[in-house]
C-alpha positions as CSV (number, residue, x, y, z in Angstrom):
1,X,0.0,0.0,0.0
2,X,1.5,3.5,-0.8
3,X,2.5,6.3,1.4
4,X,-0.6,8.3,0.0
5,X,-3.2,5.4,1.0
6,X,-1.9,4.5,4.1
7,X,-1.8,8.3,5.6
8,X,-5.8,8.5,4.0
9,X,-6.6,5.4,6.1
10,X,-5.4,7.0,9.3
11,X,-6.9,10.3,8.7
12,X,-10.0,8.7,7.8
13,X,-9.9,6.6,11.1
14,X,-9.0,9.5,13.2
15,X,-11.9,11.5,11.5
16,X,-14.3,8.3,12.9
17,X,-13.5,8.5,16.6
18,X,-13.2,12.5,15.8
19,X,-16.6,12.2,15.6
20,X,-17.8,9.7,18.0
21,X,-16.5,12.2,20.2
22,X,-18.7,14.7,19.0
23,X,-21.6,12.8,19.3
24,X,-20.3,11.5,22.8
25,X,-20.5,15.1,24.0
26,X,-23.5,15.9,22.3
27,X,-25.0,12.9,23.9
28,X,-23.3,13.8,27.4
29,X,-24.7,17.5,27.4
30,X,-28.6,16.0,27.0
31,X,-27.9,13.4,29.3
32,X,-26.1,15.8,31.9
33,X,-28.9,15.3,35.0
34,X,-27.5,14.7,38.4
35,X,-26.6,10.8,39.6
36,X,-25.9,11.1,42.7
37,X,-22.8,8.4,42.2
38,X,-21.7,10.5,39.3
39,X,-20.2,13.9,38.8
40,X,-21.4,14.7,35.9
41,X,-19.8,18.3,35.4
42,X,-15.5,16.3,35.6
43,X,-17.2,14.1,33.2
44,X,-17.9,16.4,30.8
45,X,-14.8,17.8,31.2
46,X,-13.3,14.9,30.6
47,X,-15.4,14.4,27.4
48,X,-14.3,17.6,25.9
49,X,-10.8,17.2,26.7
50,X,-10.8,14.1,25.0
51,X,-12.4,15.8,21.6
52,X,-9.7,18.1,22.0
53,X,-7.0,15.7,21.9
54,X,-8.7,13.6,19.4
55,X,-8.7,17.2,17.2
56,X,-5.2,17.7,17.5
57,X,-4.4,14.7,15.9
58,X,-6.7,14.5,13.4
59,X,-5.4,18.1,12.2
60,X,-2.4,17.1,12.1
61,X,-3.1,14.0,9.8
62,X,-5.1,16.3,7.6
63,X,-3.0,18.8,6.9
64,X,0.3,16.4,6.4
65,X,-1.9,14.2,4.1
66,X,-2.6,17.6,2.0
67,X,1.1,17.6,2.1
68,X,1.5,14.6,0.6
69,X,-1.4,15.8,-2.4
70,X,0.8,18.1,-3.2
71,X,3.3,16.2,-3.9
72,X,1.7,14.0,-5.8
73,X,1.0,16.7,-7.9
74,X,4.4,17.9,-8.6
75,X,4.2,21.2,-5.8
76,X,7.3,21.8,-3.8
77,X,7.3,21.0,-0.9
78,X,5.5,23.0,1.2
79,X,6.9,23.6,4.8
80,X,4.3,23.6,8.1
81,X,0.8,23.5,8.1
82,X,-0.1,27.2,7.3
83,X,1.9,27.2,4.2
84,X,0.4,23.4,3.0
85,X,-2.9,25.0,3.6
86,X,-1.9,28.1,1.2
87,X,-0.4,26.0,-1.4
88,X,-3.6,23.5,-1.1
89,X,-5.5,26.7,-2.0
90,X,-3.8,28.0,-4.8
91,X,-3.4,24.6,-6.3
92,X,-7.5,24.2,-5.8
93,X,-7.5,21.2,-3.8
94,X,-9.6,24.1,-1.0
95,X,-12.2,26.5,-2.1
96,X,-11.0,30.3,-1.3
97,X,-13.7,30.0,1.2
98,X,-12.4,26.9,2.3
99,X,-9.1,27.7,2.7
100,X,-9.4,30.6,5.6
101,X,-11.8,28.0,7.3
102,X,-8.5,25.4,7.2
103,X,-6.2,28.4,8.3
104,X,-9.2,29.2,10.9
105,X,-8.9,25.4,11.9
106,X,-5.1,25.7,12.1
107,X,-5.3,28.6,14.8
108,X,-7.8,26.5,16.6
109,X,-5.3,23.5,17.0
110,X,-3.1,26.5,18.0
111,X,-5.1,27.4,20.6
112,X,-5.6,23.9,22.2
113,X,-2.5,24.6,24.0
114,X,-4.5,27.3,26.2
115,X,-7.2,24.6,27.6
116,X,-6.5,25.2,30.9
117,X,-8.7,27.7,30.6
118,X,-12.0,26.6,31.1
119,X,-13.6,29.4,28.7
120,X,-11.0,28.4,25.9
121,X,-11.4,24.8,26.5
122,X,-15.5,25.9,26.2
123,X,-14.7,28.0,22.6
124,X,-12.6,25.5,21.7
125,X,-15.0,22.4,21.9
126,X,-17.8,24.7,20.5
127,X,-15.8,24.7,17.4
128,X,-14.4,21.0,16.4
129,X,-18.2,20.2,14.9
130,X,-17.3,22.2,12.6
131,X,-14.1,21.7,11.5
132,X,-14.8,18.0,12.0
133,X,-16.9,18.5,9.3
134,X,-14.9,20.6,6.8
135,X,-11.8,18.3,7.2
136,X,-14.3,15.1,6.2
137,X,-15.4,17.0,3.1
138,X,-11.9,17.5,2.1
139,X,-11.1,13.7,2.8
140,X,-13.9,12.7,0.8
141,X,-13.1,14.9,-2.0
142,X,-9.2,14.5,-2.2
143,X,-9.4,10.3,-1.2
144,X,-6.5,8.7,-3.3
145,X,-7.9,7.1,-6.5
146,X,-8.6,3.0,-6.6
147,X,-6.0,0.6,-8.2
């Protein structure tokens, strides 16, 4: 299996328990009524924490796997995530639109370093729906052709 398949499988299992994880939270939120054995508010926390982390990593599959679609296509080498988002742009493998949502996304994972802050680790979470669902899109779209 190539280099370009195998990175595609692992972003597209990431993007899976991504979104378990959004619909763990989702579920956790509606569910979130007292038990007395069960303290419900360090359980969402923990929740969100883990979508955090499970962000993290699948950002940094998707933007290394763009890397690797450039390539493919004969682009240098881009260097870093901002500039792999930029030179996806310009080579229209991202909308315009698209590409300041990825860059957008980018300073998100950048901010994830801040969640000890329990109002950052709040905007934070509020946003990986979101960018869980633009980085499927792109998987979707750019998914490495069958042999």
């Amino acid at each position: 299996m190539g280099k370009l398949n195998l990175k595609y499988e692992n972003l597209i299992s990431a993007l899976d328990r991504l979104e378990e994880a959004i619909i763990d939270i989702e579920k956790s939120e509606e569910l979130a009524k007292p038990v007395e054995s069960i303290d419900t508010e360090r359980m969402y926390r923990s929740m969100r924490d883990s979508l955090t982390k499970r962000f993290e990593f699948t950002f940094e599959l998707f933007w290394k796997y763009l890397k690797l679609r450039l390539k493919e296509i004969g682009l240098p080498d881009a260097i870093g995530p901002r500039s792999v988002i930029r030179a996806a742009g310009k080579a229209n493998l991202l909308s315009e639109a698209d590409t300041e949502l990825c860059l957008e996304m980018y300073d998100t994972r950048n901010e994830t370093s801040h969640i000890y802050k329990e109002e950052m680790a709040e905007i934070i979470s509020s946003k990986i729906p979101g960018h869980y669902k633009l980085m499927r899109k792109y998987a979707e779209k750019l998914a490495p052709e069958s042999d």
